[in-house]
N, C-alpha and C positions, 0 to 999 in steps of 0.2 A: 984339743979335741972339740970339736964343732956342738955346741947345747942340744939338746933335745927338742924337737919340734916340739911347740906347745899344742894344744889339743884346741879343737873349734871354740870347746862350752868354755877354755880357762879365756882364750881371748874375749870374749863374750864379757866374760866378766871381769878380765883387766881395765877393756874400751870403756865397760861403764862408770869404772872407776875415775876416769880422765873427766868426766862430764860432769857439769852441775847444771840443774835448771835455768834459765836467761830470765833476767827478769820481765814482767808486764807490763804491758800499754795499753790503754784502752783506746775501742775503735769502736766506727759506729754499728750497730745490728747488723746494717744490708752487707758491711764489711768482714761479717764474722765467718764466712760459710770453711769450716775447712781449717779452721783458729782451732787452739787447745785454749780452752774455758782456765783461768787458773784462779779465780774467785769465784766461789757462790753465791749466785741469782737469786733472790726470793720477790717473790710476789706482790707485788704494789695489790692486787684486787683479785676474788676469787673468780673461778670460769665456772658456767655463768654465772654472772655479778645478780644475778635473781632467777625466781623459775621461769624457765622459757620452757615454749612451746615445740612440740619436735614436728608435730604437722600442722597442716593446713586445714580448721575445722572451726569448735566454739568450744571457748574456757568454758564449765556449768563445774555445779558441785556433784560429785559421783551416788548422792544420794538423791538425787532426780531422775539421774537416767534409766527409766523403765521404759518397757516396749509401750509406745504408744502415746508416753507423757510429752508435752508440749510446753516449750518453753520461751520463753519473750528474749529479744535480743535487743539489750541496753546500750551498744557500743562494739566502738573495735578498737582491738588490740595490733599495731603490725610493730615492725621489728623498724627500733628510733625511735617512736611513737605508741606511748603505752595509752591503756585503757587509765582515765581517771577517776577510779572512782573503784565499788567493790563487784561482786557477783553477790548477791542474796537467792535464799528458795524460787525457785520456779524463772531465773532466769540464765541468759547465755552473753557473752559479748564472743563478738567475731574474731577470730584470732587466726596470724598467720604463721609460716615455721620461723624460731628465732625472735620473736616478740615475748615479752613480759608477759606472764601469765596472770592477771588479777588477785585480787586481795579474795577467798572465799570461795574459791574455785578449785580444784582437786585432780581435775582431770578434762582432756581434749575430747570433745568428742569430733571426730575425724569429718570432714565435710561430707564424704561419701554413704555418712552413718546416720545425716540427717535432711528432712524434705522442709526446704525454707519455703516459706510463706508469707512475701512481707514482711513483717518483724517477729515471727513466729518461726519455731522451727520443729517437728514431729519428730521424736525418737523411731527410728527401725528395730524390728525385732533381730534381724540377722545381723549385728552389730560389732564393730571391734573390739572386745571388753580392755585394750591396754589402753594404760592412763595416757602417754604420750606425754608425760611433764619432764621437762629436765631439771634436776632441784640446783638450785643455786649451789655453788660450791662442787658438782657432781664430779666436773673434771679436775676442778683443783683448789684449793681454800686460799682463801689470801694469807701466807704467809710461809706458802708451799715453797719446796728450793730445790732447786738444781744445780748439783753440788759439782767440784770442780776435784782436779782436772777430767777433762773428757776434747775428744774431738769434736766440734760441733759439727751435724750434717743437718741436713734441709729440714729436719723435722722438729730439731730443737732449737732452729733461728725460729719457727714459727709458735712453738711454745714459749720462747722468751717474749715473743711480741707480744703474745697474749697476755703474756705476766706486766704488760706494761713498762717494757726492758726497752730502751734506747740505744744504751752501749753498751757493752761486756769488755772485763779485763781481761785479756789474752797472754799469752807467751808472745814477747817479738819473734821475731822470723830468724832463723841463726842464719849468718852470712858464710859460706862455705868458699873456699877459693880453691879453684880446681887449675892445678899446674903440672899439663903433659910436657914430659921432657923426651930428648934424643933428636941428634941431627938428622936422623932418619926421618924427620915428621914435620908436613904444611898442613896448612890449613884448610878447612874442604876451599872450594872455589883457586885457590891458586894453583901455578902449575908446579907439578913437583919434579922435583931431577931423576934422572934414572935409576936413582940407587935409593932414592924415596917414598913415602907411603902416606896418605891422608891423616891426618890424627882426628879418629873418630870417640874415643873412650870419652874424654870430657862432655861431647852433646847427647850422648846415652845417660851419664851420669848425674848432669844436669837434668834434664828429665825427671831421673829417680828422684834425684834429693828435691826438687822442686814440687811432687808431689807427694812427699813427705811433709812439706812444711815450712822447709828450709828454702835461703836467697842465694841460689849457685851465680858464682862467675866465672866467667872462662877467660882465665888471663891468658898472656901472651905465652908462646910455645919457647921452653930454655933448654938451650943447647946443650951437649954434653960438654961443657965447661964450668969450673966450680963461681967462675966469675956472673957468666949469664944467670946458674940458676940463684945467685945469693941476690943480683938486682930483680927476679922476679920473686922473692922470696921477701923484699921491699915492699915490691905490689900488692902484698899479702896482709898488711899490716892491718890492721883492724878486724879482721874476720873472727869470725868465733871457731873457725874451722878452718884446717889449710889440707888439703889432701891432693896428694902429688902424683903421678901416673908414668909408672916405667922407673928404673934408675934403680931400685931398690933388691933389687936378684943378686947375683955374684961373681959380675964378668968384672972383664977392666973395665968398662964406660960403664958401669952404673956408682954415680956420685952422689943419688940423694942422700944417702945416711951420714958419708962421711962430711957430706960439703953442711949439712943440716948441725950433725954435733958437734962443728968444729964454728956453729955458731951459738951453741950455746942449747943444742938440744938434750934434753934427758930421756934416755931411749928405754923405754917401758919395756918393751917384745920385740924382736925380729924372729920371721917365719915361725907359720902356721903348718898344719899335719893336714893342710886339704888338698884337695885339687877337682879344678885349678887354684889357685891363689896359694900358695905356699911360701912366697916373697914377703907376707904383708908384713908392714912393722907399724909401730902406734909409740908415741910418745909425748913431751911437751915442747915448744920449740919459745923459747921466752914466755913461759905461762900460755900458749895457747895449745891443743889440743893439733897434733900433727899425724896423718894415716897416709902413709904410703903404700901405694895399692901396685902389684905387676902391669906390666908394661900390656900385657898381651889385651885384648878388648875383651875378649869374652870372661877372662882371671879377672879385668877390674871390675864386670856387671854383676859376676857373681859375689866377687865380695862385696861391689854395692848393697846387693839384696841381701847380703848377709847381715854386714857388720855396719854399712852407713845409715841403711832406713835405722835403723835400733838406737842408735846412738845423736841421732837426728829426734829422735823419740826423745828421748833421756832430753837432751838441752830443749824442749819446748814443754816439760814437764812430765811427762809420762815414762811406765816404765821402761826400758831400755829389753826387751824381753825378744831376746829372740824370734825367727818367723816361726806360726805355726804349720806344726808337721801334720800331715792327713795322710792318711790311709789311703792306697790301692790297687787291685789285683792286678798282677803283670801281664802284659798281656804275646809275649813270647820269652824264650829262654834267654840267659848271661850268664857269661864265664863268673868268674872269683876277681877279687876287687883287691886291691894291692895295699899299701902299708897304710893309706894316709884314707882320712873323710871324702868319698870324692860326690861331688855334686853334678848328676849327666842330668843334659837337656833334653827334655821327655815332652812327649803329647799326652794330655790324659783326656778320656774320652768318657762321660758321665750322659749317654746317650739313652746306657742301657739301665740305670739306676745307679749300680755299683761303678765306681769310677774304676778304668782302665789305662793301665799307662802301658805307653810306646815310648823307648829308649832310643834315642837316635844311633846309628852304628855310626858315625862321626864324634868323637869328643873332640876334637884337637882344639886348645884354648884360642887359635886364629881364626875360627871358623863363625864371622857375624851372622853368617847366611842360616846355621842353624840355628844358634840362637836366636833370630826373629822368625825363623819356623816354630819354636819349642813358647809351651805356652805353662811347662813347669820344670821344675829340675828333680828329679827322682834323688834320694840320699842313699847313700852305702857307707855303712859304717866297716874300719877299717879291718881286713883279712874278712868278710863279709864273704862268703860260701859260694860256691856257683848256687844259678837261681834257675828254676823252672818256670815254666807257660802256668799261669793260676796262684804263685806263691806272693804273698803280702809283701807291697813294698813300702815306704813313707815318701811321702811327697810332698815340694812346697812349690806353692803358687809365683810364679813369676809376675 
């Protein structure tokens, strides 16, 4: 008697069990964008390192500035180049935005606030009353951290510069080795026989897992024989990752499971309760972490976005968390949804505020041309009701 399909959420949490974090390297700053952070940052010097100036005006003490009072202007302040020396009663130094604010000075008064005179400058009565000081430390103190793991993006390479950060300790890159099999399948650019088909799954997949994180390779294509795929299975050695495309269903030509355990694999799961991807299996293949994904393009895309972004997560440190679902109204009628998780490729349209999804009336798992129309996959949870024009669906982001 054939097992029980396992459920989306239990694979989820088998896959993450196969993973452990990869250890860290350190790279330079400009090399961080898009790294998972796996040590904490802290602050060589506070931001601002003193009070600076936020406009372009004159450091005085806020206990001078009256309508009409007149103050002597001893110096200037620019930004590189501080003032040396103090502000005392009754006078100003010239200061620009980002410059050192002087020793006895309290507040800017704004250039547009006051009538210079030579080295004199008159207060206006219609004046800005804000201080315009940035206090030293305001953005961040020296000893301030930026705690790990996190994805770094463009904003936090620039707050580490500011911290006086050179390199940051990262996750290395997991190496993934992606191996399409079946005789059925060249490679784009060659010519194929008449009974053959491009093998497109691993340059889509690649993609995914590459901006993930992860270092995809596209090994060579193995034949449906147990010999070709155990030499590409050779080629695989060193990766943190071996994920395999096709072979893994229940016909006679599909060999990865048997031709994998009969090297020595320990097979975790076969087949999942979704669709497409119902084939998938996950196991260890000599201590490395093995995911056999269906053969069909569209079955492998979606279990890429399913189960590889997450577990691509997991070995660069982070958690392995499933994609997030969101909310949105349908925006025409569907039948009743069948036994299994099925994931349909949808448009969602957030034009109108409330996001609206459109369900392709094509599912078929061969169909590439939808899925790079579809820019989400709508979820239907399994015997899931017929649905009307306006009722709440969940949807994940493609």
């Amino acid at each position: 008697m054939r097992p029980a399909l396992l459920s989306v959420a239990e694979a989820h949490e088998r896959l993450g069990r196969l993973f452990d974090p990869l250890d860290p390297e350190r790279v330079a700053l400009a090399e961080g964008a898009g790294r998972v952070l796996r040590r904490d940052v802290v602050a060589q010097r506070a931001q601002p390192p003193f009070d600076a100036s936020a406009m372009d005006g004159y450091a005085v003490r806020a206990a001078d500035v009256t309508t009409g009072a007149t103050l002597r202007v001893i110096g200037t302040s620019t930004a590189g180049a501080r003032f040396d020396g103090a502000v005392g009663p009754g006078e100003a130094v010239r200061t620009f935005t980002g410059a050192p604010v002087p020793p006895g000075a309290d507040r800017i008064l704004i250039q547009e606030d006051a009538d210079r005179d030579g080295d004199a400058i008159g207060v206006r009565a219609d004046r800005d009353e804000r201080t315009y000081v940035r206090p030293a430390g305001g953005d961040f103190a020296q000893g301030a951290r930026v705690e790990a793991p996190r994805r770094l993006n463009p904003s936090d390479l620039a707050l580490l510069a500011a911290m006086n950060t050179d390199t940051v300790a990262v996750t290395r890159r997991p190496v993934v080795a992606l191996i399409a099999t079946g005789d059925e399948l060249v490679m784009p650019g060659e010519t194929p026989g008449p009974d053959q088909i491009i093998a497109s799954n691993a340059f889509g997949l690649k993609a995914m897992l590459d901006a993930a994180g992860a270092e995809a390779r596209i090994l060579p294509v193995a034949r449906d024989a147990r010999e070709t795929l155990s030499a590409v299975l050779d080629l695989a050695r060193g990766a943190d990752l071996i994920v395999t495309l096709g072979g893994a269903s229940v016909g006679d030509f599909d060999i990865v499971r048997d031709t994998a355990v009969a090297r020595g694999m320990e097979l975790d799961f076969y087949r999942v309760a979704m669709r497409p991807g119902k084939p998938l299996m996950a196991g260890r293949l000599n201590g490395t972490p093995l995911i056999g994904l269906p053969g069909n393009p569209v079955s492998a895309m979606v279990c890429g976005r399913i189960f590889l972004a997450p577990v691509v997560g997991r070995m660069l440190g982070l958690e392995a968390e499933p994609p997030t679902r969101r909310g949105a109204t349908l925006g025409h009628d569907m039948g009743p949804n069948g036994p299994r998780e099925h994931y349909m490729r949808a448009t969602i349209d957030e034009s109108g505020g409330d996001p609206i999804a459109t369900v392709f009336e094509r599912q078929d798992s061969s169909l590439l041309s939808v899925l790079s129309s579809a820019d989400a996959l709508v979820v239907r949870a399994p015997g899931d009701p017929a649905r009307t024009r306006g009722d709440r669906v969940e949807f994940i982001w493609l």
